[in-house]
N, C-alpha and C positions, 0 to 999 in steps of 0.2 A: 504494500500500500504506500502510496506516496506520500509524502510528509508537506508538500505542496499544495495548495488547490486547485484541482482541476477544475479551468473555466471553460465555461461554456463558449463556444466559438460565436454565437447569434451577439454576446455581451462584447464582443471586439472591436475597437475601434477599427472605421473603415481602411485604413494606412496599416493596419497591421494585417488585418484581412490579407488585402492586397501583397502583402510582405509574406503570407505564408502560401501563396497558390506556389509558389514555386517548389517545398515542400509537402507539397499534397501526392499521395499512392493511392492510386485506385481511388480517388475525390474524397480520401480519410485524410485527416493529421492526428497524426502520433499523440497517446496522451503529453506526452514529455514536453510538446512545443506550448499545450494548453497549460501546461505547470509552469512554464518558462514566461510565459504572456502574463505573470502576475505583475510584470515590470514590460508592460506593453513595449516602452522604448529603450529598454535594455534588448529586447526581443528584436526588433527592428532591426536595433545598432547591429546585432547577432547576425542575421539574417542579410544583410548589406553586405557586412565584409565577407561571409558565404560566396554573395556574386560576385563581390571583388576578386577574391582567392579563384574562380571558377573560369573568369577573365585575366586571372593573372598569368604572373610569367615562368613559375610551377606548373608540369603537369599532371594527372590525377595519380600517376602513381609516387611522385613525390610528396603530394600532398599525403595521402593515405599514409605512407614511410613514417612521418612526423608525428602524425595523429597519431598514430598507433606505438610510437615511442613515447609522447607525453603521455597518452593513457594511462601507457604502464608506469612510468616514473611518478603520476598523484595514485594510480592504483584505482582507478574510477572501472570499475566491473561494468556497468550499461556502456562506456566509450569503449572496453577492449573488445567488449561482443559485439558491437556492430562493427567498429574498423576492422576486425579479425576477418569481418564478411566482408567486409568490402576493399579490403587490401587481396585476398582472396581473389575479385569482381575485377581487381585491377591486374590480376596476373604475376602475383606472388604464391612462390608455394608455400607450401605446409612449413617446410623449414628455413626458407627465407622469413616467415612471418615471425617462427620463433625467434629467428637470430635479430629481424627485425628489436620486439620486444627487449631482448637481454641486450641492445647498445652491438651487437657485433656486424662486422663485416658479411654485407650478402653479396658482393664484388661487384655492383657496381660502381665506382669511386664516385660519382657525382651525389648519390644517394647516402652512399657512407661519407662524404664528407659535408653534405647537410647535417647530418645526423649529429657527426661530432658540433659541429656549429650549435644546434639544439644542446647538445647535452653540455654546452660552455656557456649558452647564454641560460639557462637554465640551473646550473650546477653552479657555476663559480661565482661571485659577488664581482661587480666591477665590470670594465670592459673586456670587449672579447679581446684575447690576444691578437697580436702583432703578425706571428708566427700561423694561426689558423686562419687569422684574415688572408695573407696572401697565399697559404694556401688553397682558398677556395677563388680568389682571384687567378690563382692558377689555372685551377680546374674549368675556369670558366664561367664562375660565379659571380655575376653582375651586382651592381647595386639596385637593382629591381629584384633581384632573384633576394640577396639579401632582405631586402625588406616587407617581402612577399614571406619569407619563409618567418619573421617575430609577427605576420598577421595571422597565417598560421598557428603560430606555436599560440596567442592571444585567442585565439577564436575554440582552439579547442581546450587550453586550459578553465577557460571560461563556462564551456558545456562540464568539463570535468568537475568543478567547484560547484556550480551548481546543481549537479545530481547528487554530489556530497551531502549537500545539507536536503535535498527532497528524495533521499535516496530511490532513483529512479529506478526500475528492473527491462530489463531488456526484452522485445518479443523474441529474438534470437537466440542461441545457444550460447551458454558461458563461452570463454577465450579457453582454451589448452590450458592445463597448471605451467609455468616453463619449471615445475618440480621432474625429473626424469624419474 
């Protein structure tokens, strides 16, 4: 049971409405976006950089990569079950998605060196090093890709935090234990 209230979608402001057709499966929204909607323009805000991120300069399977690392670093169970699926959706396997999960190398270096960027701007206090900045300038790592990737990490931290306190349940299967 969700620790949130589920609103009724007819009680939604029109602009948010509008903000969730894009989110809509089979003409349903997920209880979780009606839980999310108790801060209409927090949901929006949410919802915006979604199409930001979707137009941006990441593609789906970098995006997923990220998502499905923050998950696992807050531990948020509703984001590891759907990104699990839908890293899956994006053509990871079963063992790319664990090694995803644990921080390890799944060989592609643009993707593992996202990741480290993630786990530096997220792990370390301060600015990112010197030394991992150029090397993602290396790799090819623009400062759109750069900044595309802390909207990311922003957008799904954000769903993660808030199923914390509304402890949301996922309609999908739990994520793998990464216990062997």
């Amino acid at each position: 049971m969700s620790r949130l209230s589920t609103l009724d979608e007819n009680d939604l402001q029109p602009e948010t409405l509008s903000a969730l057709e894009a989110v809509r499966m089979n003409g349903k929204l997920a209880d979780v976006y009606l839980q999310f909607a108790n801060s209409e323009a927090a949901l929006r805000a949410y919802l915006q950089m979604e199409q930001a991120l979707a137009a941006g300069s990441l593609d789906g399977r970098e995006i997923e990569a990220i998502k499905l690392w923050v998950s696992q670093q807050t531990g948020c169970d509703y984001c590891l079950s759907i990104h699990t699926f839908k890293a899956g959706k994006a053509g990871f396997t079963g063992e790319q998605i664990l090694a995803l999960r644990r921080g390890e190398s799944i060989g592609d270096a643009r993707i593992d060196c996202l990741l480290r960027l993630a786990t530096q701007l997220m792990q370390v206090p301060g600015k990112l090093s010197d030394g991992l900045l150029q090397e993602a300038r290396d790799m090819g790592i623009d400062d759109e890709n750069l900044v595309d990737l802390t909207m990311v990490i922003s957008t799904i931290h954000f769903t993660n935090l808030t199923n914390h306190i509304n402890d949301s349940k996922s309609p999908l299967p739990p994520a793998p234990s990464l216990e062997n």
